[in-house]
PLY file of the C-alpha trace (Angstrom):
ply
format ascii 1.0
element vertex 145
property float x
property float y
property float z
element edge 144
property int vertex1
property int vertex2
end_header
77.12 13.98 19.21
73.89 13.71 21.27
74.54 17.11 22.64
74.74 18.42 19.32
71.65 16.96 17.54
70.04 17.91 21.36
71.18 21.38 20.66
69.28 21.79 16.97
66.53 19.24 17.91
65.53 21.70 20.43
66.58 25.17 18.15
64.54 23.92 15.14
61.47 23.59 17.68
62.24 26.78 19.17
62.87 28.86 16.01
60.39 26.97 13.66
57.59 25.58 15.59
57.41 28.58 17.04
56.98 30.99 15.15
53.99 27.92 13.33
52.46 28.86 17.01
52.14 32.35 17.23
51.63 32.74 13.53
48.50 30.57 13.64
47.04 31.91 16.71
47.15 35.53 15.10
45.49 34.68 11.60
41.99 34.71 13.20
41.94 37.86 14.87
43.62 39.30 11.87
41.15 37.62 9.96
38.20 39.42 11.88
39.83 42.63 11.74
39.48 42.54 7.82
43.27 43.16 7.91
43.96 40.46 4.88
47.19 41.68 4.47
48.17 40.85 7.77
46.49 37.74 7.64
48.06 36.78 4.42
51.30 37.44 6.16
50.48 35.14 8.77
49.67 32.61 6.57
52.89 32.68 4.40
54.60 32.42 7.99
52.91 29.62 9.20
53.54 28.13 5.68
57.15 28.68 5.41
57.53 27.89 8.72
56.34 24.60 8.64
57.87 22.87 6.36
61.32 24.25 8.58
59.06 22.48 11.26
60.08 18.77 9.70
63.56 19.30 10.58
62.30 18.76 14.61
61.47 15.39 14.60
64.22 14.77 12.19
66.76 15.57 14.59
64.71 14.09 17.50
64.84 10.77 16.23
69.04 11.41 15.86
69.00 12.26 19.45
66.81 9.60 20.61
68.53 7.45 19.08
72.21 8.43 20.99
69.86 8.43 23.93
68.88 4.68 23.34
65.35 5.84 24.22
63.25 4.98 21.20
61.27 2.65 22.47
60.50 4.99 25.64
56.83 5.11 26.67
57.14 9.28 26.75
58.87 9.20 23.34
56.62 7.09 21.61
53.51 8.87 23.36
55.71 12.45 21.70
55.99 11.31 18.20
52.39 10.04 18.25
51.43 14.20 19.43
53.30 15.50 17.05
52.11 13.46 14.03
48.78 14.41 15.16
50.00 17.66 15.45
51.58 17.84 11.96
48.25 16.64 10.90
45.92 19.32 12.30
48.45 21.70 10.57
48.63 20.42 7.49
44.83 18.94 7.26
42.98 21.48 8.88
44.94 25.00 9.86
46.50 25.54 6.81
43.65 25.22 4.38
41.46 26.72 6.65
43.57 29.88 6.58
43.82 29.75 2.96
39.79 29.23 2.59
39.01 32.63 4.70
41.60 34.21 2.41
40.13 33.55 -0.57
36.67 33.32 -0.18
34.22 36.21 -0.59
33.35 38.00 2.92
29.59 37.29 3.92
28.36 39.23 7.34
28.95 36.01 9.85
30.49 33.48 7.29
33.83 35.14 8.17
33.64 35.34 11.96
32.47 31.93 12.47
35.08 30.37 9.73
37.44 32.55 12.16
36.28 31.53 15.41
36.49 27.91 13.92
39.99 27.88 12.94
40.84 29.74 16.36
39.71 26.38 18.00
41.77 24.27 15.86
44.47 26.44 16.20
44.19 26.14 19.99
44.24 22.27 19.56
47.25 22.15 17.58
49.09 24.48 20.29
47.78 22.21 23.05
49.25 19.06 21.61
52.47 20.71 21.19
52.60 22.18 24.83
51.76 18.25 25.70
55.00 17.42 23.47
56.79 20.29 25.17
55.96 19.09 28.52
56.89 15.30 27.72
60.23 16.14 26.42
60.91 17.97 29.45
59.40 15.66 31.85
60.29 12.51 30.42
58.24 9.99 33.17
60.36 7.09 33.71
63.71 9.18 33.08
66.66 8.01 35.48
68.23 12.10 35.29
65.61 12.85 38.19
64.30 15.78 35.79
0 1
1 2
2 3
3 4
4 5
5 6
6 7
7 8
8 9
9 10
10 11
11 12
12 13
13 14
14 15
15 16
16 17
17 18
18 19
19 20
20 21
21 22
22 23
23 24
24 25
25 26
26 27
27 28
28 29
29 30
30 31
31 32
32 33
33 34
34 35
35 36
36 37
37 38
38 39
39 40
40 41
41 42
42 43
43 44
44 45
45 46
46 47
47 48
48 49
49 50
50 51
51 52
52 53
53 54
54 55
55 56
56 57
57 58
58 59
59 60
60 61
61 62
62 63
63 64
64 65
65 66
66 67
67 68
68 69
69 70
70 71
71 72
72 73
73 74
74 75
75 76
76 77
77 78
78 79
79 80
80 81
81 82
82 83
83 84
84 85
85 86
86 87
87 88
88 89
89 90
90 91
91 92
92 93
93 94
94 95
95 96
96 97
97 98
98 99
99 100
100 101
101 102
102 103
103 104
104 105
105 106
106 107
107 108
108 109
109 110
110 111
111 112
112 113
113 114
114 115
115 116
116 117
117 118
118 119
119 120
120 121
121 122
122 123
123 124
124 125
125 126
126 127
127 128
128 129
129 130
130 131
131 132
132 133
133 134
134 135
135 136
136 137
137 138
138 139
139 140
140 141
141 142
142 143
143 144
């Protein structure tokens, strides 16, 4: 069983995180462009995309659990990323994107509302690259990985 909630634990991050990733990291530039119909795109993407997102940690916590490593240093140090990580999306990319769709181009408002969100974008891929890492990692882990 662990090998199958391993196998769509780490396909859900893969095919919906992602895609969250890339998505996000694109809006700006598209943004800057003027190309709003790529950056709605983008938008919808990252959107769509994340609620697909939840079902990572949904089927982390199944595999943790056959694993007996909940209460793992690494794992606890992983959900605490991606909660934060979930966060930024949700609290900051997200309506950020939507705000420089909406609003009314000024010369500068929209490049530095850009560059802004780039920055928060890059935080949110940082934390999950730190996640990434952890789960490959694992410090402590008695496979030798």
């Amino acid at each position: 069983m662990s090998k199958f909630l391993l196998s769509v634990h780490v396909l859900a991050a893969v095919l919906a995180v992602g895609p969250v990733a890339v998505a996000a990291s694109m809006f700006p530039a598209a943004v800057r462009k003027g190309d709003l119909k790529a950056a709605s795109l983008l938008h919808r993407i990252c959107r769509v995309y994340a609620y697909a997102a939840v079902a990572v940690p949904v089927f982390g916590f199944g595999v943790a659990s056959t694993m007996h490593v909940l209460g793992d240093p690494w794992l606890i140090t992983s959900i605490g990323l991606t909660a934060v990580a979930a966060a930024v999306l949700a609290l900051l990319v997200l309506p950020r994107q939507q705000r420089l769709l909406t609003e009314e181009p000024t010369p500068g408002t929209l490049s530095h509302g850009a560059a802004r969100l780039a920055m928060v974008t890059g935080v949110f891929n940082l934390l999950w690259a730190a996640v990434t890492v952890l789960m490959i990692v694992r410090p402590g882990s008695s496979t030798g990985a």
